[in-house]
N, C-alpha and C positions, 0 to 999 in steps of 0.2 A: 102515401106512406110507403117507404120502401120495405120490403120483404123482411121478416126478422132473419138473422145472421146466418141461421141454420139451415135455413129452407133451402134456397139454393146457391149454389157458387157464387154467389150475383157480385161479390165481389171484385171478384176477375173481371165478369162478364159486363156488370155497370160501370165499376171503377175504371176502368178502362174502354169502356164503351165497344166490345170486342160482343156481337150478338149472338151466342152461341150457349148451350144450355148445356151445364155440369151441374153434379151432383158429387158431395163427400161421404164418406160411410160416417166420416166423423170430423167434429170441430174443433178446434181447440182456442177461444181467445184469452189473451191477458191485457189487461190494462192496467197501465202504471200511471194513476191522477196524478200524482206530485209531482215526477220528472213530465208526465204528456206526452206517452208514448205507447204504443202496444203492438201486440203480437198477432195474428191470427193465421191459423195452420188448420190446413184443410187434408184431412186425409185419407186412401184410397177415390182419385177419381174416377168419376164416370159419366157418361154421356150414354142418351139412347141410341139403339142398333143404327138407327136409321138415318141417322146423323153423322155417324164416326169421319166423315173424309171432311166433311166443314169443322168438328169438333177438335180434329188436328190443324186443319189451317187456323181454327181459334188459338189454338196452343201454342201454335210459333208467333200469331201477331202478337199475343201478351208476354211470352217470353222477350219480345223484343222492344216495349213498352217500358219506362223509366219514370211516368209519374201517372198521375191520378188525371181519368175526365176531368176538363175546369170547374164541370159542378160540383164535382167533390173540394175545390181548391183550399178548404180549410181542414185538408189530411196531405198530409206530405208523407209520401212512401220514399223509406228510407231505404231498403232493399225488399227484395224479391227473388225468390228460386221458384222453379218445378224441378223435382227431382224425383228421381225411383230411390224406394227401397222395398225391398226385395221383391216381391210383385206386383207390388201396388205403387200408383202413383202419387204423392202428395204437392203440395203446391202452401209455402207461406209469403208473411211477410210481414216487415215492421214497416210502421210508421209512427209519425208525430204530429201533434197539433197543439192550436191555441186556443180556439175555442172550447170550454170542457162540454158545454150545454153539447152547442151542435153537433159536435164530433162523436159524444154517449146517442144520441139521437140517432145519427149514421148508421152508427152498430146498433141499433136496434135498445137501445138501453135509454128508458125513460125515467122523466125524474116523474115518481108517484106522490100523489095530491099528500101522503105524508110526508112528505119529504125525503125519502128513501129510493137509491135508486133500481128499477125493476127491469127484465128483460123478461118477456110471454113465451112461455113453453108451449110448442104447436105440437097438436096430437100426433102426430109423429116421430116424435122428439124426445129422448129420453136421455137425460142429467145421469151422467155419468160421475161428473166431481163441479166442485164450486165451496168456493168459498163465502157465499152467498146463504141463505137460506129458502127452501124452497115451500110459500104459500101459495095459498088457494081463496081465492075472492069471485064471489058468482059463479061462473062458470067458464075461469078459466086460472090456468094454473103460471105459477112467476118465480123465478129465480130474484129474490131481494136482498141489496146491501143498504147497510146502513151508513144514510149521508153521508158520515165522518170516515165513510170505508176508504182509503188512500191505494188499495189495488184489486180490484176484478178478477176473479179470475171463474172460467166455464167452462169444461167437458162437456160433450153433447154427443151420441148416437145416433142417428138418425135411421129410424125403419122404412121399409119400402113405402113408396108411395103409390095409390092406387089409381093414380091416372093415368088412362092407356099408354098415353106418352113419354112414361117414366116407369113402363114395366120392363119391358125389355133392355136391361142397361149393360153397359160394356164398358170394362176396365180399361183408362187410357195409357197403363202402364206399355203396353204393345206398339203403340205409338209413338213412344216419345224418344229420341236418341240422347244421349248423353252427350 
């Protein structure tokens, strides 16, 4: 199972098979069912201290990248930026697909045994906005739309995370030239 959307950049970093570890303060995806197209905007990066000189060489190979790992081949990245504003760095990008299953599966968005579709809110993760409604089943919590939902949409915050490897983290705004 691949990472749900928020945890880590992995988007960049899988999508593009570039093996480098970032982290966003925050997420932002939209998906559009009807047209088969979405958004997702990653923003303030960051990388651990201890990484910064490979997490720039990650920066430039993905900046210079124009489509998806073949494993992803049923996402077609339609453009792409990293850009600053004002001291922080963000990183989006649209894309499109055919597949609805696999391509909600990707981004971490399942279809639930009701038929509604769910993405798992990880303890570190706090819903900012959504268009979604947000329950609670056993013991774990879910951002849910309903089937007939025709667009996605999530805010997500992300709080520090407690693994020694992700304490120390460093904005890649400092790094990146224009």
């Amino acid at each position: 199972m691949i990472p749900p959307i928020t945890q880590i950049l992995f988007y960049f970093t899988f999508l593009f098979s570039v093996p480098f570890t970032f982290v966003s303060e925050k997420s932002n995806l939209t998906i559009d069912i009807t047209n088969k197209t979405g958004q997702i905007e990653f923003i303030n990066l960051e990388t651990p201290g201890e990484v910064i000189s490979q997490a720039e060489t990650g920066l430039k190979q993905m900046d210079m990248i124009r489509e998806f790992d073949e494993y992803y081949d049923h996402l077609k990245l339609t453009s792409k930026r990293i850009f600053a504003d004002k001291k922080v760095l963000n990183a989006a990008m649209t894309f499109s697909f055919e597949n609805q299953d696999e391509s909600l599966e990707t981004l971490s968005i399942y279809l639930h045994p009701n038929g509604n579709f769910a993405h798992p809110i990880l303890e570190y993760e706090k819903v900012i906005s959504s268009n979604g409604k947000i329950m609670k089943e056993e013991d774990m919590n879910y951002v849910m739309w309903d089937k007939e939902t025709k667009r996605i949409e999530l805010q997500v915050k992300h709080t520090k995370l407690t693994e020694n490897h992700l304490l120390d983290m460093v904005s890649l705004r400092k790094y990146w030239e224009e």
